[in-house]
N, C-alpha and C positions, 0 to 999 in steps of 0.2 A: 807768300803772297801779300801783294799790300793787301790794308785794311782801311786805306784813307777813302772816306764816304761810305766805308760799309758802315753798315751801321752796328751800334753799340749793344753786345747782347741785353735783355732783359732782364736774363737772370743774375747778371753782374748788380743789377740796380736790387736786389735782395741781397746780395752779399755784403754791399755795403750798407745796407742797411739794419743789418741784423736783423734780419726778414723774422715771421712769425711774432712778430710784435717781443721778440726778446732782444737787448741789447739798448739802444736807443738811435733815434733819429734828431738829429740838430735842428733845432727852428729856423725857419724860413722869414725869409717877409711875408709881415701882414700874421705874423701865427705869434703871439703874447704870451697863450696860454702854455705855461712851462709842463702842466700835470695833461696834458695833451699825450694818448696814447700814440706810441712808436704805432711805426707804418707796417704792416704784414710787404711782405715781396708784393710787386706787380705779379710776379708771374702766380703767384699764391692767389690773388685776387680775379687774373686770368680765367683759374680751373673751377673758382671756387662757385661758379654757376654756371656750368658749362653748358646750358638752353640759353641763356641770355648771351653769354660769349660769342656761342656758334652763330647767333641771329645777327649779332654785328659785325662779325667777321663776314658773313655773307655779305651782309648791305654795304660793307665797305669793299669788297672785293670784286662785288659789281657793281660798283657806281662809274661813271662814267666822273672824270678829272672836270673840277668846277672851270665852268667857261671864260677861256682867256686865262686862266692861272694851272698852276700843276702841285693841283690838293685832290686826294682820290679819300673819303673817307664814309665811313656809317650813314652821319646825317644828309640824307639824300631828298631830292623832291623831283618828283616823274623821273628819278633812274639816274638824275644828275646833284651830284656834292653840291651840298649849300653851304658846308663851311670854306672860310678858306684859310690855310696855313701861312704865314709868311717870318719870317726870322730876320732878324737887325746883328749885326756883326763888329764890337770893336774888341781890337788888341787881341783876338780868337776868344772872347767870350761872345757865347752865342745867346739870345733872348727869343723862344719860341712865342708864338699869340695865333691863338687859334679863334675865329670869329666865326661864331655861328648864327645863323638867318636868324634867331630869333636875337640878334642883339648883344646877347651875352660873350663872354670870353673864357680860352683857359690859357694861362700865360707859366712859363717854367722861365728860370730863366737860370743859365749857370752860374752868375754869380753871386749867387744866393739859393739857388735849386742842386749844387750839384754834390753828384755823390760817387767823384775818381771821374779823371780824366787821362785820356793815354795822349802820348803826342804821338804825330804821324810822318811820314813822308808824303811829300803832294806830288800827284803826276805832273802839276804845271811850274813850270821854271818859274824860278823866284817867287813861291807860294812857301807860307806855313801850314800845317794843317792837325788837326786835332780832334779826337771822337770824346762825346761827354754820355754819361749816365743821370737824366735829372730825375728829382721825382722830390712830390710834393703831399703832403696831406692834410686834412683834418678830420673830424671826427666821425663825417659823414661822408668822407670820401678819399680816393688817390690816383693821383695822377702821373704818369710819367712817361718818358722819353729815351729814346735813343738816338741823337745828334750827334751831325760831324759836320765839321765846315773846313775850308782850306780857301785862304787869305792870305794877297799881297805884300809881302814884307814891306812895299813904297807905296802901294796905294791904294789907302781905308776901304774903297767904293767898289777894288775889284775882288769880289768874294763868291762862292758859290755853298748853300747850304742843303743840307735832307739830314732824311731819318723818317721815324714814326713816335708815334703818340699813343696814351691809351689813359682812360678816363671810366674809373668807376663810381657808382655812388650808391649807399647803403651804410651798414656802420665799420667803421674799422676791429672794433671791440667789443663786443666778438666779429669775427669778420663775417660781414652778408652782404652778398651784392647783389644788389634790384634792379640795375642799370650798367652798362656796358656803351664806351666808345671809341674807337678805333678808326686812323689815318697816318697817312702815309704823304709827305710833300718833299718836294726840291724849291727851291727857290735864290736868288742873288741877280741883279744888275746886268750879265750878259744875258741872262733866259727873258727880261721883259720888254725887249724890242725885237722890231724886224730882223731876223737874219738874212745875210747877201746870199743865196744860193747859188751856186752854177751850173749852168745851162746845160752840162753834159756832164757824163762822167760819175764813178761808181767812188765810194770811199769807204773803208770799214772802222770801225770804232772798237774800243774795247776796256772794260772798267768791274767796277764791282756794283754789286747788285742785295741786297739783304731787306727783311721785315720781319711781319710775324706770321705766324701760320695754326692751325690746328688741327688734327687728323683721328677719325674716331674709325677703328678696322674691323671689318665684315668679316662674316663667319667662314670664309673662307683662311683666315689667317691663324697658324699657329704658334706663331714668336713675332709680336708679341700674342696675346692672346684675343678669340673676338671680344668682340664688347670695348677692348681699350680705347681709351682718348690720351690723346698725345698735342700739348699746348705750348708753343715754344717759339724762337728766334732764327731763323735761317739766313746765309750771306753765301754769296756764289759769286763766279764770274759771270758776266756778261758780253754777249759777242751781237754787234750793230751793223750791218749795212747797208748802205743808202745807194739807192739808183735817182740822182739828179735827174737822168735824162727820165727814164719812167714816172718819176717825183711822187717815190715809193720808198719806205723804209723796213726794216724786217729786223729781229731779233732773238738771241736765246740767253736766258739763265740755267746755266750748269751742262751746256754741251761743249765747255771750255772746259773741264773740272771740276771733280765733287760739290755738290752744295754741304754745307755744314751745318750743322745743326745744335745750340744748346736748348732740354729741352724739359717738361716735367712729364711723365708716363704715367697714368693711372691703370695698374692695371684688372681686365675686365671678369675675371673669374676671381681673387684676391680682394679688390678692391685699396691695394697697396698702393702709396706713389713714389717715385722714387727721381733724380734727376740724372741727367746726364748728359754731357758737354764733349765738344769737341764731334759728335758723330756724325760720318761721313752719310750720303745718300745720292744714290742715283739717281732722283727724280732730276725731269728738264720740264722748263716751264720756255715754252715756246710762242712766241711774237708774230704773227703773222703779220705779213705787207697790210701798210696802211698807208694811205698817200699823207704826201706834204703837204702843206699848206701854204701860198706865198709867205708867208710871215716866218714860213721856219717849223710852225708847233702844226703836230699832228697827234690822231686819236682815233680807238678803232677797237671794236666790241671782238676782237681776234687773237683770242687766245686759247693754248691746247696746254695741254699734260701728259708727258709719258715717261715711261719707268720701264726697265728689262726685268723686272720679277713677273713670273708669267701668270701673278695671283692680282697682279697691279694693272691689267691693261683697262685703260680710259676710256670709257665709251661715251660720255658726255661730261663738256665741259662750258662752263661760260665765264666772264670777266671783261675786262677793259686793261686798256691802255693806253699811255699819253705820255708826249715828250715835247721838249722844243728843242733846236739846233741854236750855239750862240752866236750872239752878232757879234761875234772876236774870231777871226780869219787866223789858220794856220795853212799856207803855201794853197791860195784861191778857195778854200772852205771853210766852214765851221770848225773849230777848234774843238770842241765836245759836244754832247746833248747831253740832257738828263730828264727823268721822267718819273712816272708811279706806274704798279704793274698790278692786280690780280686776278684772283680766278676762283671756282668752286669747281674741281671736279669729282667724279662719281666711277669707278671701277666696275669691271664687271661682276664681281664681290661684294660688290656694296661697301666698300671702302672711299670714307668720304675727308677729299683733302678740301682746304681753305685757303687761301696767302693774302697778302696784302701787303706793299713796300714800294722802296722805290729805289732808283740806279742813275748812274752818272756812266759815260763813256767817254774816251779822250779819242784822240785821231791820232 
């Protein structure tokens, strides 16, 4: 399965960095100080307050996508993203800049943030494309990313980017987190205009989907154990289609094929953590019809959760989602869309999921 735009696991950005603050981490811009303690894993930092985590993974997973752009993250005001994510693109290095209402910024940038890059296959003819691992820190904080962009071999301007983001603050050494941030954006040059729609006529899309997620399971569960939380990176298929004529869209992550999972488990009777990559899972995160919008971009508080474990059935769930169609025509339509997705739902177990991410689909 391609991986181009899925995004970048998490726990890869620990691997390279000799996570648990053993090993070291390379300076960055703007970092001097050489005696500058190595970075713990993101995903280390993730678990490591898991009341403040799960607060922002909520608030980012129901925020509704900042107005006019496609950033879905934590810092919210009345239910709507105040930051907004956007990405610059030369020669496939990517430079993330996340601006928040209050003014401030948190910028990664690959070439100088990055920690292993894979190269990819692009779904669009005569593109490169390439997923990066960034991550940044200093003594009171770390921040990081999972970016992937895919770019024009002939031309700079035609690019399309995503991933997610996550931003702690407390100390790195020992590690304490008092603050928690978490988003997920798409963004490039076809997404920020009108798209041409046509007047009739159905089209299906289809692409990859990934973010972060976190899951703590009700007593109904016995592998893994209740009480566990489970903090980690997911990427799936994604399946799109649009009714022009209704000027309605609908979607699913993971009723194409497994979602996947690398992730860290803590478990709830032990207290032990332990990681593990590559695990398959039936969960479907499903897109309810939302209309379009002349411009192309739609959004829509419709999203569900379900699972065929009969310990897993969903009984409430809530989230957002949002997308735009490009203003780049393949045979009378949009060429792709891409958007951001979450949700919180709740089992009839009391097993509680989170996600947050975002997807690309081609035509």
């Amino acid at each position: 399965m391609t991986r181009t735009l899925a995004l970048l696991s998490a726990l890869s950005v620990l691997a390279a960095c000799g996570g648990g603050g053993s090993g070291g981490s390379p300076n960055t811009a703007g970092q001097s100080d050489r005696t500058e303690p190595a970075a713990p894993s993101a995903m280390a930092a993730f678990s490591a307050n898991w009341d403040e985590s799960r607060r922002a993974a909520i608030a980012a997973a129901t925020a509704r996508a900042a107005t006019g752009g496609l950033t879905q993250s934590s810092n919210a005001s009345s239910g709507v993203t105040s930051d907004m994510a956007s990405a610059s693109v030369a020669d496939g290095d990517v430079r993330l800049t996340v601006r928040r209402q209050d003014g401030s910024s948190l910028m990664l940038d690959s070439a100088s943030d990055s920690h292993g890059h894979t190269d990819l296959s692009s779904p669009l003819p005569g593109h490169n494309a390439r997923s990066y691992a960034l991550q940044d820190h200093t003594a009171t904080s770390i921040s990081a990313a999972g970016l992937s962009v895919t770019w024009s071999n002939t031309d700079p301007s035609d690019y399309l980017a995503g991933g997610y983001w996550m931003h702690f603050a407390g100390t790195v050494e020992p590690l304490s987190v008092t603050s928690a941030e978490f988003g997920a954006f798409v963004d490039g040059p076809e997404l920020s205009g009108p798209a041409a729609l046509p007047a009739l006529g159905t089209a299906r899309y289809a692409g990859r989907a990934g973010g972060l997620y976190a899951v703590h399971y009700g007593p109904n569960f016995m592998d893994p154990a209740p009480g566990s939380r489970e903090t980690g990176e997911f990427q799936g298929n994604i399946t799109l289609t649009a009714d022009f004529g209704a000027e309605t869209v609908s979607g699913c992550v993971g009723c194409d094929g497994s979602i996947v999972t690398d992730h860290t488990l803590v478990d709830g009777t032990t207290g032990q953590s332990r990681e593990v990559f590559d695990e398959g899972s039936d969960i479907r995160f499903h897109l309810d019809p939302v209309s379009i919008g002349a411009s192309g971009r739609f959004e829509g508080a419709t999203v569900r959760v379900s699972h065929p474990h009969p310990d897993l059935t969903f009984v409430r769930t809530e989230g957002a989602w949002a997308g735009r169609f490009s203003n780049r025509q393949d045979n009378g339509a949009p060429r792709l869309a891409a958007g951001t997705f979450g949700g919180r739902a709740e089992s009839s177990g009391n097993t509680e999921i989170v996600f947050v991410g975002a997807w690309y689909a081609t035509k």
